[in-house]
N, C-alpha and C positions, 0 to 999 in steps of 0.2 A: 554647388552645395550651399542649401542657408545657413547661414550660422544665428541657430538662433539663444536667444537670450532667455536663461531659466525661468520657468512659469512661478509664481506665489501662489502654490495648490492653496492654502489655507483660505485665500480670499473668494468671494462668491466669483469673480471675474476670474482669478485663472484657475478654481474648477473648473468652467467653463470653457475653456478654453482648453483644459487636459482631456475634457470629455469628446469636444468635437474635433481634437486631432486624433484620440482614439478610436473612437466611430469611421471619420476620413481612412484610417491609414495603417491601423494593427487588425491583423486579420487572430483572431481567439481559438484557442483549442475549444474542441466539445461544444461550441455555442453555433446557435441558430444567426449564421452569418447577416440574414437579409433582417434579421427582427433586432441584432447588434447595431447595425447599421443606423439602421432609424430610430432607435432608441436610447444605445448608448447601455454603459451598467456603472461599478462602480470604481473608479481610482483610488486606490490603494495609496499611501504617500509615506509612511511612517510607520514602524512597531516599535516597541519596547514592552518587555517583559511577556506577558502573555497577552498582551492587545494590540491590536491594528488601528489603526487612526486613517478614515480615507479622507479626500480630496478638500472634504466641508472639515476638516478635523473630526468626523464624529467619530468617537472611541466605540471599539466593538470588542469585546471579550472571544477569544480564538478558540473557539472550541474543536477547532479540527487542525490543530498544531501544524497551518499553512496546507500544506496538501499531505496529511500523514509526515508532516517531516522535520517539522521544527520542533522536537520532545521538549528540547533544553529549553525554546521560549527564543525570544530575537532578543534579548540581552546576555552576550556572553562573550565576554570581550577577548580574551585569551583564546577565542575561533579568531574571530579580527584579526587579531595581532599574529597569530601564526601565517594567516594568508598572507597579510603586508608584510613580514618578515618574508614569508617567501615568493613574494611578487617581486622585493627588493633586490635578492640573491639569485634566484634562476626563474624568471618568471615564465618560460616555456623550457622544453625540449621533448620531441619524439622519446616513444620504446623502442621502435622498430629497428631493425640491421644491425640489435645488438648490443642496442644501448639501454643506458635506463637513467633514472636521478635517486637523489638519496630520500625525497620524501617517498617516492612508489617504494622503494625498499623497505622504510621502515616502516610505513602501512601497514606493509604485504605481510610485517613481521607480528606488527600490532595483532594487527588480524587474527595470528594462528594462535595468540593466546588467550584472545576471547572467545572461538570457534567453539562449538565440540570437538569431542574428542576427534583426530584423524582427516583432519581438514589444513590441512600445510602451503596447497599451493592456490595462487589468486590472480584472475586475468582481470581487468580492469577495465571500465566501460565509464560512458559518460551520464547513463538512465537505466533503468530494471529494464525498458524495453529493449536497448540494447544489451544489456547482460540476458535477458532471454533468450534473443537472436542469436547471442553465442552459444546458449548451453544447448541449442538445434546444432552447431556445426563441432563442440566437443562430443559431443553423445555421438552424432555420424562417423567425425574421426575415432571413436574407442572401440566402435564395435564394426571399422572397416579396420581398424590393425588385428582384430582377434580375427578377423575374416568372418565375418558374421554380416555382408553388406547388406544383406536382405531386412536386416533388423532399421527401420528406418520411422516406423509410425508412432506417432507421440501421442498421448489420451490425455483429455484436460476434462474440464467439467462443464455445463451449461453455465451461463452467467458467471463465469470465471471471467477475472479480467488478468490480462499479464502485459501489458502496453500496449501502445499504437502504432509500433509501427507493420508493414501487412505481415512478420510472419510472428510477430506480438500478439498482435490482433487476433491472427489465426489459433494461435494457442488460445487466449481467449476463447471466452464462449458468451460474448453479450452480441445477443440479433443484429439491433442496431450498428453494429459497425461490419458484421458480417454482410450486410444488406448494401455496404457501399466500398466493398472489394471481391477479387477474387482470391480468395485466401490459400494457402499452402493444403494440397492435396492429399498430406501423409500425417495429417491430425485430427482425430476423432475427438469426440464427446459422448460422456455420460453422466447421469441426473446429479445435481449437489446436494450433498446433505443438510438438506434444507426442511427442517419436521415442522415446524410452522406451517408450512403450504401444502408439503408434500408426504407428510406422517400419517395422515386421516385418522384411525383409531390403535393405530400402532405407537408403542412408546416412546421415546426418544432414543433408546436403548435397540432396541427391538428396529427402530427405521433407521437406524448408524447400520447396523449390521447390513441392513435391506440396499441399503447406498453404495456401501462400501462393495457389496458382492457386486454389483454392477460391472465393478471393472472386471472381476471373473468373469462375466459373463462377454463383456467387449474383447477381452483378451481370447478368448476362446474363437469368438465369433471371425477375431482377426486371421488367427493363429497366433501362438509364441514365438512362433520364430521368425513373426514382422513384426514385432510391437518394438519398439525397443526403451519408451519412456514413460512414465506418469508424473504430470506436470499438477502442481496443487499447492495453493496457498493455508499455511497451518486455520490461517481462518481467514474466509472469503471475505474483506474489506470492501473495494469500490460496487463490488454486489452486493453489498446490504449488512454488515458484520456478521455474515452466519459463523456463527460456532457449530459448529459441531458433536454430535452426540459424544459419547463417553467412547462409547465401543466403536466408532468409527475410524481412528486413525491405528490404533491395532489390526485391525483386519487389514486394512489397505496397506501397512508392513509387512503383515503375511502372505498376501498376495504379490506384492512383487518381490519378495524372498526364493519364493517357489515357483517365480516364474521368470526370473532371470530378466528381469523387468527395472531399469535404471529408475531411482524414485527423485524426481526432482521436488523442494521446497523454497518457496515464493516466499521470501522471507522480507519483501521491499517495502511491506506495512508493518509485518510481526515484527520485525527485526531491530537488534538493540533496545531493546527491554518494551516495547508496544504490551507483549502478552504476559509480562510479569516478569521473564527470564531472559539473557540476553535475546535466544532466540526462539520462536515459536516452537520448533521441532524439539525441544526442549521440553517448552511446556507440553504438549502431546504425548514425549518418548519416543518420536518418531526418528531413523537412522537414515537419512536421506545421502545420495552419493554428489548431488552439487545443491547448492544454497546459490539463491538468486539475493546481493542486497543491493541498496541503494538509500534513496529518501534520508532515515536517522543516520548514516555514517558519515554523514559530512552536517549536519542538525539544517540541514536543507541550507547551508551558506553556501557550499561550491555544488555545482555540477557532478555527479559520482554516483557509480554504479559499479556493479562487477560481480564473479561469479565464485565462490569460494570449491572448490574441485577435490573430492575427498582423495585419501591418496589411494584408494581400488583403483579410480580412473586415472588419476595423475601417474602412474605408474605404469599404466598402458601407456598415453601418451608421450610422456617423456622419457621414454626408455627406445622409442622407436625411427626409424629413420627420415626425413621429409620435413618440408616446412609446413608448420599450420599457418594455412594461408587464410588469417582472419584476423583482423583488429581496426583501430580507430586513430583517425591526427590526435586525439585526445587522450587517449588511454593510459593511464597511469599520469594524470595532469599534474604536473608539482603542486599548483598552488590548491587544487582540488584534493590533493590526497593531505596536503598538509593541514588542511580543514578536517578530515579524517583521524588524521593525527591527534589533532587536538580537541576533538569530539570523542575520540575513545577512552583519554586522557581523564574526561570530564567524568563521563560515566564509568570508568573502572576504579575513579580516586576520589570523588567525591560522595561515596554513598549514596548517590540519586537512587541507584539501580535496586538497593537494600529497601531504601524508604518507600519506595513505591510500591516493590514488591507487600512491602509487611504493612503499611499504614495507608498510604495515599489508592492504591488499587483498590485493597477493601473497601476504605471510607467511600471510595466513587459508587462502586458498587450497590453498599449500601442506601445510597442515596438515591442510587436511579432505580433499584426495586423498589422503592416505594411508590415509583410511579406506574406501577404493575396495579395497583388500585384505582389509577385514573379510567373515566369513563369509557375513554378511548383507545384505549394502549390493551393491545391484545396480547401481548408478550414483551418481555424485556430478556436480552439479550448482552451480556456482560460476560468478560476478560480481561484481567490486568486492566491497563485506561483505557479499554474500546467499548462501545455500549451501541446499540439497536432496540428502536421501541416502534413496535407493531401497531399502528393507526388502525383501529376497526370501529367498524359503525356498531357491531354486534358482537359480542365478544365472544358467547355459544357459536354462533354460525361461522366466526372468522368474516362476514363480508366488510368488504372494504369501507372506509372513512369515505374515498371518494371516489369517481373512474379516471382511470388514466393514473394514479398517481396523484392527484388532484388536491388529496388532503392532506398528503404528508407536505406537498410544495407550498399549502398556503399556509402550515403549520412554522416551516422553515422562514416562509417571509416574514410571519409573523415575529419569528425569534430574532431575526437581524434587525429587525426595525425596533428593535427593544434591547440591542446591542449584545446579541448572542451570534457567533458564528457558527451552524450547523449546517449537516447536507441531508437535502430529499434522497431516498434513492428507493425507486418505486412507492411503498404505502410505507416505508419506514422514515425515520427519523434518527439521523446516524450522528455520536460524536467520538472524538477522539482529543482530547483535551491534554496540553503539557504537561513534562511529569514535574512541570515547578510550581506548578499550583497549591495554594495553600487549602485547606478545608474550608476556609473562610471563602474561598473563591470558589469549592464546589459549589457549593452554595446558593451561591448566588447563579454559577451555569444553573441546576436544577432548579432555583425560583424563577428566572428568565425561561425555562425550557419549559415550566407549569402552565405560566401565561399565555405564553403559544401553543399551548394543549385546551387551555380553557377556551380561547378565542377560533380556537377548529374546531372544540367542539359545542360551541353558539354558533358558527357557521354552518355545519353540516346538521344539527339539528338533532345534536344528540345528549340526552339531557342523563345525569345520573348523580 
C-alpha cells in the first residue's frame, strides 16, 4: 500500500494531480465511464454554508442542496459534533441477533414524532435505494402472513426513479437503466402525470384525473388480487420535478382504497420539509402505508435511509411468527443515525421548517415564475424549494430548445461556469436550493440562472 502524502487541491499542480488520480482510479455513478476517463470533471474540495469551492477553489453557489440532501447547507456543526460524539463512544455495532444501540433507538423514536399520524415503527437502511429494496420484501412479508401470496406485483410510473440498485431500478421507470439490466419481473409501469408533455388540450385538472385512472386501468388489467403495491414519489424529482396536477393524488388514494392496493410514498427528495411540510404525502393529503426516506434525515452528512412502516402493516408483521430475513452490516448505524438525530433536532427547534414553509418557499417561487416570461422557458414548475423550467424553442408548439436534451445541458453549463449549481434533466432545467438561503441569495440563484437562459437562448437562436 502507498502511503501517500495529502494533495494542496487549492494549487493549479495538485488540482492536477486530484484530477488524474481521479480519471486513473475512481470509477463515477451515472457518468459516461470512457468520456470520465479521458477527460476528467470536477473535484470538489470544500463547502461551507450553501457553496462548494472545487479543486481551483472556485466557489459555486449549490443550487441542488449536494444531491437533494444537504437542506440545512454544509455548515452545521452540532451534525459534526454529534457524529464525533458518537464515533467516540460506540462507533459501530450490528442490529442483528437482537441487538441494537441507543442512537437507532432514539431515531427510531424521533421519527415517530415527526411522522404522520400512525407511522410508529422504522427499519433502517444505508440509501432510498436500499429502503426500496426493503419495502419489496415487507410488502411480500404482509400479504404472505394474511395468506394473500399471490398479491406480489408492484406498479410505479414511467420515468420514475427510485435508486440503483436492480430491484430500485426495477421500480423505477427511466429507459436508460432499464436498457442495461434485467429488471425484477413483478413490476409494471404506467404514464406520469406529466401535463407539460402529455396533457395536449386537456387541463392540468382534467389530465391528473386521466393519469391517475391509469392505474385503474393497470390494476384491472393485472387483476386485484396480484397487484399488491403502488410505488410513487409525492413529486417526481430526478425525473424532471413534475408536480403534479391538483386532482391527481386524490384519485390515486381512491384507488388503492378500493383496491386493497398497498400505497407506497417516495419521500427520499420530498422528505423533511423539500415540499413545504415535513413530508410530501402531507403536502398532497395523501395516507400512504410505508414512506421511503433517506437524503434530508441525516442533511446528507452520514450515510441513512430507511422505511417508516405504518402500523396497518406493522401490525401484520409483528404480531406474527418467523424471522424477516432481511437487513444490512449497517442498518441502524450509530454514528449515521446520530446525524439523524441531530438533523431532526435542527429542523423541529429551530424554525427552519416554519420560515421556509411561510417566507423562503414563496419568495423562491416567486422568483422563478418570473422566469415564465423568459423566451425560452415553457413552463415553470414550483413546490416548497423545488423548481423545473421547461426549455422550448416555441412556446405555442412546446418544441424543444434542442434535440437530445441539448439545451437544457448547455443551459446548465452555462450556469456552473457562472458559479450556479443546477441539473439538466432531459429539456428541463432543475433546482433545489437550501432551506438556509437568504432572499438575498435567491437572487442572485435566479440572476445566474437568467444568464444561462440568455446565453441558450443566443445559442439556439431564439430571439424574444
Amino acid at each position: 500500500m502507498t502511503n501517500r502524502k495529502p494533495l494542496q487541491p487549492a494549487t493549479a499542480d495538485g488540482a492536477n494531480k486530484l484530477h488524474n488520480l481521479d480519471r486513473l482510479h475512481h470509477l463515477h455513478p451515472f457518468t459516461d465511464l470512457q468520456q470520465y476517463a479521458n477527460k476528467g470533471g470536477r473535484v470538489v474540495s470544500r463547502a461551507e454554508h450553501i457553496y462548494i469551492f472545487d479543486a481551483t477553489d472556485k466557489k459555486i453557489m449549490d443550487g441542488m442542496s449536494g444531491l437533494w440532501c444537504c437542506n440545512l447547507g454544509y455548515s452545521q456543526p452540532t451534525i459534526v459534533a454529534a457524529i464525533t460524539e458518537q464515533l467516540q463512544t460506540l462507533p459501530y455495532y450490528n442490529s442483528f441477533f437482537n441487538c441494537s444501540n441507543e442512537a437507532a433507538i432514539t431515531l427510531a423514536a424521533e421519527l415517530a414524532d415527526v411522522m404522520p399520524s400512525g407511522f410508529n415503527r422504522f427499519f433502517f437502511t444505508n440509501s432510498g435505494s436500499e429502503a426500496n429494496d426493503t419495502n419489496i420484501r415487507l410488502v411480500h412479508r404482509y400479504f404472505d402472513i394474511l395468506e394473500k401470496p399471490q398479491k406480489r406485483i408492484f406498479i410505479s410510473r414511467k420515468n420514475a426513479y427510485h435508486g440503483s440498485t436492480i430491484a430500485a431500478s426495477s421500480l423505477g421507470g427511466m429507459s436508460a437503466m432499464h436498457k442495461q439490466i434485467t429488471g425484477l419481473t413483478y413490476v409494471e409501469h404506467i404514464e406520469q402525470p406529466y401535463w407539460f408533455e402529455n396533457g395536449g388540450s386537456n387541463t392540468p385538472e382534467e389530465y391528473g384525473l386521466i393519469a391517475a385512472r391509469a392505474l385503474e386501468a393497470k390494476i384491472d388489467e393485472l387483476g386485484e388480487e396480484n397487484v399488491a403495491a403502488f410505488i410513487a414519489e409525492p413529486i417526481q424529482g430526478a425525473g424532471g420535478v413534475i408536480v403534479p396536477p391538483t386532482s391527481y393524488w386524490p384519485e390515486i388514494q381512491r384507488i388503492c382504497d378500493e383496491r386493497d392496493i398497498l400505497l407506497i410514498s417516495d419521500e427520499v427528495i420530498c422528505g423533511f420539509g423539500r415540499t413545504g411540510n415535513w413530508f410530501g404525502c402531507e403536502t398532497y393529503g395523501m395516507k400512504p402505508d410505508l414512506i421511503t426516506f433517506a437524503k434530508g434525515v441525516s442533511n446528507g452528512f452520514q450515510p441513512l435511509g430507511g422505511v417508516a412502516v405504518s402500523d396497518k402493516v406493522a401490525n401484520v408483521i409483528t404480531t406474527s411468527d418467523g424471522e424477516f430475513a432481511h437487513g444490512f452490516t449497517y442498518s441502524g448505524h450509530p454514528a449515521a443515525c446520530a446525524a439523524g438525530i441531530a438533523t431532526i433536532a435542527l429542523l423541529r427547534d429551530s424554525g427552519i421548517l416554519e420560515h421556509t414553509r411561510q417566507h423562503l418557499g414563496p419568495y423562491f417561487r416567486q422568483r422563478c415564475q418570473e422566469l415564465s416570461e423568459h423566451a425560452i422557458v415553457g413552463e415553470v414548475r414550483t413546490q416548497g424549494m423545488l423548481a423545473a423550467f421547461e426549455l422550448v424553442k416555441n412556446k405555442d408548439s412546446k418544441e424543444r430548445l434542442g434535440p437530445d436534451g441539448s439545451g437544457a445541458q448547455f443551459a446548465r453549463d452555462c450556469a456552473i461556469e457562472s458559479g450556479l449549481m443546477v441539473r439538466a434533466v432531459g429539456d428541463s432545467i432543475i433546482s433545489a436550493p437550501p432551506f438556509v438561503c437568504s432572499n438575498d441569495e435567491i437572487n442572485i440563484l435566479i440572476d445566474r440562472l437568467v444568464a444561462a437562459l440568455d446565453a441558450a437562448s443566443d445559442e439556439f437562436g431564439v430571439r424574444g
